[in-house]
C-alpha positions in Angstrom: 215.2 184.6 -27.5 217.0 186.1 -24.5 213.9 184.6 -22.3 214.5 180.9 -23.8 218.6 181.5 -23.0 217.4 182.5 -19.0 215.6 179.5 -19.4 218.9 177.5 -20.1 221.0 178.9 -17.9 219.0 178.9 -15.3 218.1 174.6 -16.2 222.1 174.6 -16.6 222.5 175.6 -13.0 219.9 173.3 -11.4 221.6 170.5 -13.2 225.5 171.1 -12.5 224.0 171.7 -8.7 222.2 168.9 -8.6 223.2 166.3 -10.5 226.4 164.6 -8.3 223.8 164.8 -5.6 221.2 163.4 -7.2 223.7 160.0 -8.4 225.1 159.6 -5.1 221.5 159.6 -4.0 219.8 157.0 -6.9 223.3 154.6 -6.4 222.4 154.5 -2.8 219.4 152.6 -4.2 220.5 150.8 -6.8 223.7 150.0 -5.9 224.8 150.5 -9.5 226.5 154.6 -10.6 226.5 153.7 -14.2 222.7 153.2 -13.7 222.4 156.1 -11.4 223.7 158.3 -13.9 221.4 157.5 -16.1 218.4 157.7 -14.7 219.8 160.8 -13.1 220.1 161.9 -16.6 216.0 160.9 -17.4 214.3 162.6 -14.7 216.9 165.7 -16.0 215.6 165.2 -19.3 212.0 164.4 -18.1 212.1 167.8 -16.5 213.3 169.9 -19.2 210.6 168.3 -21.6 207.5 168.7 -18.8 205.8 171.8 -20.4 204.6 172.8 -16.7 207.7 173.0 -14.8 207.6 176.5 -14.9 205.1 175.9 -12.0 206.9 173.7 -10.1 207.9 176.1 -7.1 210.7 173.9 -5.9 212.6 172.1 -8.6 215.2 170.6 -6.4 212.6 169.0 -4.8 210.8 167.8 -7.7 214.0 166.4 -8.8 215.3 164.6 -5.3 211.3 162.9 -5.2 211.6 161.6 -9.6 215.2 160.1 -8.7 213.9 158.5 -5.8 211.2 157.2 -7.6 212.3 156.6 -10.8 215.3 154.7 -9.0 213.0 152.4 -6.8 211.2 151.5 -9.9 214.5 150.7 -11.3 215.8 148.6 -8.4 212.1 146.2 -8.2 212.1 145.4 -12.2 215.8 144.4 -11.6 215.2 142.2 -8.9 211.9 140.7 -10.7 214.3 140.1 -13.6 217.1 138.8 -11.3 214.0 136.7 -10.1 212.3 135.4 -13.5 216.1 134.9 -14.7 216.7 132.4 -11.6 213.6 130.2 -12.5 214.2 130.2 -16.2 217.7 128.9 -15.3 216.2 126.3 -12.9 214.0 124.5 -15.6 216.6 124.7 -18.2 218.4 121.4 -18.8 221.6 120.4 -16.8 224.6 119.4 -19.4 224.2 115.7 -19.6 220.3 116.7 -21.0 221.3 118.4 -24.1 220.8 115.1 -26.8 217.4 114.6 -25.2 216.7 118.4 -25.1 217.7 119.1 -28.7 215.4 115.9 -29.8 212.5 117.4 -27.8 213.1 120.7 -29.6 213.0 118.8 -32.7 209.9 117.0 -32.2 208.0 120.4 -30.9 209.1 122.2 -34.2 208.1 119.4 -36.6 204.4 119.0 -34.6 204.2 122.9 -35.1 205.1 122.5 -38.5 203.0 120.3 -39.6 200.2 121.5 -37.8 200.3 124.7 -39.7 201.2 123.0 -42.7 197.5 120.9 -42.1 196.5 124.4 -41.8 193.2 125.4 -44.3 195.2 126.9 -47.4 194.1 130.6 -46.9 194.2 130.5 -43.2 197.7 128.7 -43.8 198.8 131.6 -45.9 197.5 134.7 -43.6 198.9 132.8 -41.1 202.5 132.5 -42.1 202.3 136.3 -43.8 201.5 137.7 -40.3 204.1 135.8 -38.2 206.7 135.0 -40.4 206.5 138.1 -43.1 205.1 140.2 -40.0 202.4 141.5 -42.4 200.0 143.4 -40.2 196.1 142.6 -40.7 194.9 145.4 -43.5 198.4 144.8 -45.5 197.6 140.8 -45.5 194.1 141.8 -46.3 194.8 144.2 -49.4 197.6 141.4 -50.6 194.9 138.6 -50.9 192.1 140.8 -51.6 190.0 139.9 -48.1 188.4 141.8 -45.5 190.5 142.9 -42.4 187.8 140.9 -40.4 188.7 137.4 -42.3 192.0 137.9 -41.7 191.7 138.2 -37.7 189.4 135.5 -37.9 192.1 132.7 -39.9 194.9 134.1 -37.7 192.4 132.8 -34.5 191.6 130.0 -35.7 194.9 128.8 -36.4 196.7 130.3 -33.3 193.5 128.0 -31.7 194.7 124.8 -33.3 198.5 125.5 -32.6 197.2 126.2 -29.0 195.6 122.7 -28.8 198.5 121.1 -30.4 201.0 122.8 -28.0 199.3 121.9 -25.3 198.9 118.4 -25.9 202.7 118.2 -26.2 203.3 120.3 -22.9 200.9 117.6 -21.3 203.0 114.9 -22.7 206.0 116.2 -21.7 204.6 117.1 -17.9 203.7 113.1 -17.7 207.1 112.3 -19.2 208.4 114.7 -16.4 206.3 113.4 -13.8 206.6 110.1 -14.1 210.4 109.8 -14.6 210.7 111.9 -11.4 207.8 110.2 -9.2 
């Protein structure tokens, strides 16, 4: 026990020495101290759980580099949200499109609906189970008494005919699209 309380202190130390330096250094990056604290906080944590620290010679080290890196990673999969965010925003409707939008909406969930409801009766059923009840494939094959295998295969075909189906209404509405803006 009194080796696992050296352990502590001495992890206690490296934090409260560290840790102000290490935000300053990951908000530098991100721009963001509430996020710098925190991933400040996971490389800490990170740390303490790696079973092999004890041969990490330099900790401070090992800690300045996971910050760093862990707040680059940080910083690019905000920007490539900041960046898919800006493009789903530029394809959404403007204000005066909402009527038309809704009715589109309406008219893609009533093909989809009916397509599964035109849907083989079994494959219909393991269908809806898996993406409505969120069955997984051996509990919707133990509840209608089929192989795993049968299961996969009705869920393919009928994600293949939904495919087909959506993507003759995407083709519509790209030559709606296109031709109203041509």
């Amino acid at each position: 026990m009194p080796d696992e309380q050296n352990k502590l202190k001495a992890y206690e130390s490296l934090f409260r020495s560290n840790y102000k330096k290490l935000c300053s250094r990951a908000c530098r990056i991100t721009n963001d101290m509430a996020a710098a604290e925190d991933l400040v906080q996971e490389v800490f944590v990170n740390f303490w759980n790696n079973t092999e620290r004890q041969f990490i010679d330099t900790p401070e080290a090992y800690l300045y580099t996971a910050v760093i890196n862990k707040a680059l990673n940080y910083t690019t999969s905000q920007k490539r949200r900041l960046e898919i965010n800006a493009k789903y925003l530029e394809f959404q409707p403007k204000a005066g499109n909402s009527i038309e939008q809704e009715m589109l909406d309406q008219e893609l969930q009533q093909k989809i609906q009916q397509s599964i409801e035109a849907l083989p009766p079994v494959c219909q059923k393991v269908f809806l189970l898996s993406r409505y009840e969120e069955m997984s494939h051996k509990e919707i094959a133990d509840f209608l008494n089929i192989s795993p295998n049968t299961v996969d295969n009705h869920i393919k075909k009928a994600l293949a005919i939904l495919r087909k189906v959506l993507l003759s209404v995407f083709i519509t509405l790209f030559e709606i699209y296109f031709h109203f803006f041509s």
